[in-house]
C-alpha positions in Angstrom: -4.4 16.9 4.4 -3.4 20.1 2.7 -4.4 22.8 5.0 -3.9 27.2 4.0 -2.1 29.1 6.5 -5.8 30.0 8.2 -6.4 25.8 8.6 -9.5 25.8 5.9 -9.0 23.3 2.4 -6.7 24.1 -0.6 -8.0 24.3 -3.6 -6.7 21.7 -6.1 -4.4 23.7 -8.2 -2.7 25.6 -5.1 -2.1 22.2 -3.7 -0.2 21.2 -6.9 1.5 24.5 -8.2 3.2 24.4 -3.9 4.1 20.7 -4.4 5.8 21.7 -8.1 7.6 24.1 -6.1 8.8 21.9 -3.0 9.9 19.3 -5.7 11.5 21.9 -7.9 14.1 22.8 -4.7 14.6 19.3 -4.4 16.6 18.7 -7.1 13.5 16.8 -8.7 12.1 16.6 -11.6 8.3 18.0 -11.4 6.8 16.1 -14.4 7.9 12.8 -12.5 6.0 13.8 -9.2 2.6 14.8 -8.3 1.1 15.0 -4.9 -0.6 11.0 -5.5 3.0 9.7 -5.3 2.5 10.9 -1.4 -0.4 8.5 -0.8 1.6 5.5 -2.3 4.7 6.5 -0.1 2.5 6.6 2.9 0.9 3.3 2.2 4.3 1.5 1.1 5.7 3.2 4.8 2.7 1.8 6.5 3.0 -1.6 4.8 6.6 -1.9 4.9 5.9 -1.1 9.1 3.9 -4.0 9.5 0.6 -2.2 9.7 -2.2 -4.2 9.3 -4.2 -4.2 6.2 -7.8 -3.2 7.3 -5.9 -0.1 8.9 -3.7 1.3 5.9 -7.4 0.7 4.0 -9.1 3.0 6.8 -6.6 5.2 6.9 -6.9 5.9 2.9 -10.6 5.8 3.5 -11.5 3.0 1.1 -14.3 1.1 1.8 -12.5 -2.1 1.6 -9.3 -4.3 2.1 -10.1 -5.2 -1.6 -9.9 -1.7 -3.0 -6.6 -1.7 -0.7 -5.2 -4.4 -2.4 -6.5 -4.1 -6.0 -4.8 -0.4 -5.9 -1.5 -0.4 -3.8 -0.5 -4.5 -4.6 2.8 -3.5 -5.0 3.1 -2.1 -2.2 1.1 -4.3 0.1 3.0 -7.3 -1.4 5.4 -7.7 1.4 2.9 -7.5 4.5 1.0 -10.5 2.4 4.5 -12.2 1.9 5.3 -11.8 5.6 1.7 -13.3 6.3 3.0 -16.5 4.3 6.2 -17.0 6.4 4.1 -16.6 9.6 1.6 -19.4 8.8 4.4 -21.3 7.1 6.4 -21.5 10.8 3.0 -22.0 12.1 2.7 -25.2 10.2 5.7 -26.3 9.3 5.1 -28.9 6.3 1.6 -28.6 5.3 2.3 -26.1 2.4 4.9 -28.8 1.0 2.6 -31.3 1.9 -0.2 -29.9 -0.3 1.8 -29.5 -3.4 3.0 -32.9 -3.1 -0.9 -34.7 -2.5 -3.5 -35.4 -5.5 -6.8 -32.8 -4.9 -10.0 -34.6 -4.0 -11.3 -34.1 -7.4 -8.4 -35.7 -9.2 -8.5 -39.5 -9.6 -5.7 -41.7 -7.7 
């Protein structure tokens, strides 16, 4: 992601001592940013987009949806949310319906 000027890998500490100073002549305040708040962002943009989750995971390279989840819930939140309305117009009534009816294992 973080390429030198020749196209081979930063090292670790370049990568943060350059994002210190593009923060710095932001107005921002370093100790509040590191270059991990970029990977949130870029999933929160991705999820807030509508992306599906299997892709944002892909795209992060975890191995899983779960991992996905477990690590960005915050920001995955709303794509599950909007998931919820989706099958909710889908079938209109059933979720109501549910709360409303005993379980099978409770007695009548």
């Amino acid at each position: 992601m973080f390429a030198t000027n020749v196209g081979t890998e930063r090292d670790v500490n370049n990568v943060r001592r350059d994002f210190r100073r593009v923060i710095k002549a932001a107005g921002l305040n370093s100790a509040e940013w590191t270059p991990r708040e970029l990977r949130h962002s870029f999933v929160s943009i991705l999820s807030d987009g509508g992306m599906p989750i299997e892709e944002i995971s892909r795209l992060v390279g975890h191995s899983s949806t779960a991992v996905t989840e477990l690590v960005y819930r915050k920001q995955i939140r709303p794509v599950v949310e909007s998931g919820a309305i989706a099958m909710d117009r889908l079938f209109p009534g059933t979720s109501e319906t549910a709360e409303r009816s005993p379980s099978a294992d409770q007695a009548p």
